[in-house]
N, C-alpha and C positions, 0 to 999 in steps of 0.2 A: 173553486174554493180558494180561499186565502191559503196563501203559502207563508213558513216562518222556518226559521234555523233549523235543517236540520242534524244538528248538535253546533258545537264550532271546528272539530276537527277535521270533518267533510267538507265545511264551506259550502255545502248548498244548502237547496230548501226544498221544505215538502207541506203537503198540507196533512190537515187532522185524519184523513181517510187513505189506506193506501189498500192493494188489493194481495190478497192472499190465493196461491195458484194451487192448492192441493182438491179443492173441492168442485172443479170444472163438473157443466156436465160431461156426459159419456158423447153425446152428440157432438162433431166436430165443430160442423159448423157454426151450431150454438152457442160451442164452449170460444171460439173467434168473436162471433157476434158479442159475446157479453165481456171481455178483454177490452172490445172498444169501443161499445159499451160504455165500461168504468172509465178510460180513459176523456171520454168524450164529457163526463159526468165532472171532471176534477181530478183522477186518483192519479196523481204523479206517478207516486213508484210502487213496484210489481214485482212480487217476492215469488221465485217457482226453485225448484230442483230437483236434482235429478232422481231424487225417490220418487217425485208424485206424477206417475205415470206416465200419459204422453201430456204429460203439462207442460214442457219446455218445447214441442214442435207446437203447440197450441196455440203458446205466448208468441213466438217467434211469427207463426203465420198472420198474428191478428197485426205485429207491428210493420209487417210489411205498409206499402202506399203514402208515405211519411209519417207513420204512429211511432216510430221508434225514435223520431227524434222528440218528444214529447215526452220521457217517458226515465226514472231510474230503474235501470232492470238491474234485480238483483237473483243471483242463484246462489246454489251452493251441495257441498257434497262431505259426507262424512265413509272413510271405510267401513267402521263398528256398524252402521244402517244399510249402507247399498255398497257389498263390494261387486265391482265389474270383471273384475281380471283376476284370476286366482293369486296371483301377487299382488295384490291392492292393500296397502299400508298408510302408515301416518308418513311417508315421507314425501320430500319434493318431489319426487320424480313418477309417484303416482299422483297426487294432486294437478299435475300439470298435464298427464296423460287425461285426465276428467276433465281439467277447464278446455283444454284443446279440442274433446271428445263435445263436448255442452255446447260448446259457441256454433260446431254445426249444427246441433239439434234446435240450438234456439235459430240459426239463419243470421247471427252478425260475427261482428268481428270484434267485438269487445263486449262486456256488459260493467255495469256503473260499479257494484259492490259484488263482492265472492265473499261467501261466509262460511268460515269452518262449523257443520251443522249439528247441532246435538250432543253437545259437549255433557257427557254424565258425571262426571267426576274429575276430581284437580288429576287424577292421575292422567286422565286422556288430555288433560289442558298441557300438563308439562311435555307428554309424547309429541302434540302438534306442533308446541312451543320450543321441539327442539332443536340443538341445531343440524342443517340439512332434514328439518321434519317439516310438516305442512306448510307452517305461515312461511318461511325461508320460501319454499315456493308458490306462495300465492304471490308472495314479497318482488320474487323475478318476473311472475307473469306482470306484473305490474309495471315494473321498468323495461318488459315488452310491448308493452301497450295491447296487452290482453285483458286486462283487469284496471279498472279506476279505484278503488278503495276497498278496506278489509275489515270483517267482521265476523262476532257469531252468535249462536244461535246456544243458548245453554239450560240445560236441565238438570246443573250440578247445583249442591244443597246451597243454598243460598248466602246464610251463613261461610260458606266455604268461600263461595265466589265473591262476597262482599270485602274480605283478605285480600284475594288477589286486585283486586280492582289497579290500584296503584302500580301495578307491574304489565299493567295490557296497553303498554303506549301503541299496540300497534292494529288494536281495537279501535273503529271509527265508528262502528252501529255496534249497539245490542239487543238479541230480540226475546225476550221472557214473555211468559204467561202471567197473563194479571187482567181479573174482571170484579165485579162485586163481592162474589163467592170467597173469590182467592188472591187475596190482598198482600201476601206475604212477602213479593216482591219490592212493594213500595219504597223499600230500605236501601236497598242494590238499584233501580232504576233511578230514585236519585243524587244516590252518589255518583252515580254514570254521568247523567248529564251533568254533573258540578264539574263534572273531569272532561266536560267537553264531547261525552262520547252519544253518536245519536241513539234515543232510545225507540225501541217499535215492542208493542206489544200485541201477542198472539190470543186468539180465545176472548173476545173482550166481551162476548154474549154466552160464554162459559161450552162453545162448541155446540151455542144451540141449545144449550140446556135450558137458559134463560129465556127462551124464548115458550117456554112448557108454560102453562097455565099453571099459576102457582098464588092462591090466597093470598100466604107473607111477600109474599113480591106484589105484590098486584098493590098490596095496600101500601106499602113503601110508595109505590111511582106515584100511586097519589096522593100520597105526603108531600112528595117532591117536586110534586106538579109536572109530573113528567105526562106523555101520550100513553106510553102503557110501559111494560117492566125491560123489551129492546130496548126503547127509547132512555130510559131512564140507564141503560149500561153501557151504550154509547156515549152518551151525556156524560155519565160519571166517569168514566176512562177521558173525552176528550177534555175532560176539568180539570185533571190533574197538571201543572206545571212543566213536573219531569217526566213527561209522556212527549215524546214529538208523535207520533203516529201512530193509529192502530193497523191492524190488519184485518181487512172484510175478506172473508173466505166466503166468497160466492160462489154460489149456485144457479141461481138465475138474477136477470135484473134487479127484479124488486128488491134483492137482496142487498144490492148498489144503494138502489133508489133512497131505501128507508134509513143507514146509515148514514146517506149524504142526507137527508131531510134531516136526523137529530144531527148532525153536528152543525148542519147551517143553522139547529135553534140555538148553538152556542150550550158554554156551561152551565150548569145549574150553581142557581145563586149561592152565596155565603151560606146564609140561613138554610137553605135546606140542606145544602153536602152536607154543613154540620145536620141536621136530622137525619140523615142517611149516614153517615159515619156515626154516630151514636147506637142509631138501632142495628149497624152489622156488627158491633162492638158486642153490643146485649147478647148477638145469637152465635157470638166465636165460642167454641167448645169449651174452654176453658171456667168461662161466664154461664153456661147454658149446666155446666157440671157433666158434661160427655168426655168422651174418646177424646186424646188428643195427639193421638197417633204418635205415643211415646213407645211404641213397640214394648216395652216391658213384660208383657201379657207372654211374648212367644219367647221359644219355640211353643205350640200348641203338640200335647202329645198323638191328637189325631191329624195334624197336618193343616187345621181351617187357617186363613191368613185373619185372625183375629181382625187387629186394627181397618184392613179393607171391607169385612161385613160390616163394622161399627161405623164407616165412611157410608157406608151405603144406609145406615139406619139413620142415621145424622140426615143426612139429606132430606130423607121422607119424613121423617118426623117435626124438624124444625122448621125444614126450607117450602116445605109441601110440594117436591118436584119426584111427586108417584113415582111417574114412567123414568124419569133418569135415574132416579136411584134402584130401580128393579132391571137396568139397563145394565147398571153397574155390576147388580151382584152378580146377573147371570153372567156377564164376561168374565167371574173370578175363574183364576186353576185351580184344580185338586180342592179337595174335600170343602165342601160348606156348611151353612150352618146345622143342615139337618145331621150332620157326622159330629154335633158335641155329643159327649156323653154324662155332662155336670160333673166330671170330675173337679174340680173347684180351683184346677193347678193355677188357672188366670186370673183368679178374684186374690188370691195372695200378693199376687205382683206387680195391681194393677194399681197406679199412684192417685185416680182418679176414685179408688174403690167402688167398681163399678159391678154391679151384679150381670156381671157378662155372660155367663149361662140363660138369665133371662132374656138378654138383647139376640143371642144365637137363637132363641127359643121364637120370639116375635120373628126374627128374621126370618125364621125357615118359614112359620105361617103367612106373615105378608105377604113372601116375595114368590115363595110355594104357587100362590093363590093366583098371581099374575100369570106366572106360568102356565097353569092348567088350563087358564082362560083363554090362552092363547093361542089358534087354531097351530 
């Protein structure tokens, strides 16, 4: 694949596909084979860490025989997800104990970018950002020549992180979620790149969600003229300007395969993004008159997580993706919707004036139904 900037602060390049190392198979072998694989296909850089299981002995093994010179490997570690060491903190001196601990799992002696992982909130951005705290030691493995460049990975409200933006000179990648479904990054990803900073995005097929047989999607891709609703959310993430690269969390080749086939058909034209940004416009909650996960509804006095069953009706109803939104509800905690009892406490304080009692009502039936169905 063509390679382009990827950002200016890094000084290199990548192409529109890079590979995401959480979803290997289980088989070793397999999970080597398809690492190079991807690389063999185009996919410059290679996002693993040391949460996703033996995914850094996996990456490591497949770059052996000259693959590693081919290649940006990127890792990275957060305390708050995986602590190793009973004393595992946001400071230097445990971060350097982790990239020290990573470089043998992965089998080299440096890798290209270290990304502080999973950043939930400015409050953990300031603990990293402190001084003698994470980045300070990613900052020295780097004038060790253990580390090439620094980044991270964030799940803080976006809004929040679009403030900070200006203050992360020491930010060179950023990696957010952003696919059709969940656009709301668009705002933050391009101020990143205006500031230089390279952007990667996570979930660009919505974790596979898009990938479900879904009516409104179906008729979308051929609006778009897309090959079917993958294609059309590869296409659309590789369209976007301030996007350098996405991330293919494979599983097997084909998974390779089919992302490098839509990017090599390029973006989708003018005329259609605009048709597709119109009509995901039409079905944003707001416009559609649903949930918009303004929390207002809670506390619930039975405990139900209001706005996450309304996320999971939303889904099934507008998007027509059955199985993930019954995927969804079942992964909630504590009480669901078959625990309302119409007390009406939510319909008072919901901005949307939503007869929410009734949506708890369908939900327990709907999703009840898949349930039961279910050996």
């Amino acid at each position: 694949m063509d390679t382009h900037d990827f950002g200016q602060r890094s000084g290199l390049q990548v192409g529109p596909v890079s590979l995401g190392g959480m979803r290997f198979p289980p088989n070793t072998r397999k999970a080597v084979d398809l690492v190079r694989h991807a690389i063999d296909q185009g996919l410059r850089y290679i996002d693993t860490s040391r949460g996703y299981g033996e995914s850094e002995y996996i990456v490591g093994r497949a770059l052996r025989d000259g693959y590693r010179d081919r290649v940006l490997l990127s890792t990275k570690w957060a305390p708050w997800i995986k602590p190793i060491d009973p004393d595992d903190d946001t400071s230097a001196a445990a971060v350097r104990r982790r990239i020290e601990e990573q470089l043998v799992r992965l089998d080299v002696e440096r890798v290209d970018f270290y990304q502080v992982w999973s950043l939930g909130s400015l409050q953990q951005l300031d603990q990293v950002c402190a001084p003698g705290g994470t980045v300070d030691g990613i900052r020295k493995a780097r004038e060790d020549g253990l580390v090439g460049h620094l980044g991270m990975t964030s799940h803080i409200p976006l809004d929040d992180l679009y403030t900070r933006l200006d203050a992360l000179d020491w930010v060179e990648a950023l990696l957010l979620s952003f696919n059709l479904m969940n656009r709301k990054a668009a705002k933050v990803l391009r101020a990143a790149h205006e500031r230089g900073i390279a952007t990667l995005v996570m979930n660009p097929v919505g974790g596979g969600a898009l990938a479900e047989p879904s009516p409104v999607l179906a008729d979308l891709a051929r609006e778009a003229g897309a090959e079917s609703v993958p294609d059309l959310a590869v296409r659309y993430v590789v369209g976007q300007p301030y996007i350098d690269t996405l991330l293919c969390g494979a599983h097997r080749p084909e998974d390779v395969d089919a992302t490098v086939a839509s990017a090599r058909r390029g973006p989708l034209d003018a005329a259609a993004l605009a048709r597709v940004d119109e009509r995901l416009d039409s079905l944003a909650p707001e416009e559609v008159g649903f949930c918009t996960a303004c929390k207002y509804c809670m506390p619930c006095p039975e405990g139900i997580n209001i706005p996450a069953v309304m996320q999971a009706v939303y889904r099934d109803r507008y998007w027509g993706l059955h199985k993930t939104a019954r995927q969804r509800y079942r992964r909630l905690k504590g009480p669901k919707a078959e625990a309302c009892t119409r007390c009406g406490t939510c319909v008072t304080r919901c901005t949307q004036h939503l007869d929410i009692p009734a949506e708890m009502a369908y939900a327990a039936e709907a999703f009840a139904e898949e349930e039961s169905a279910t050996p």
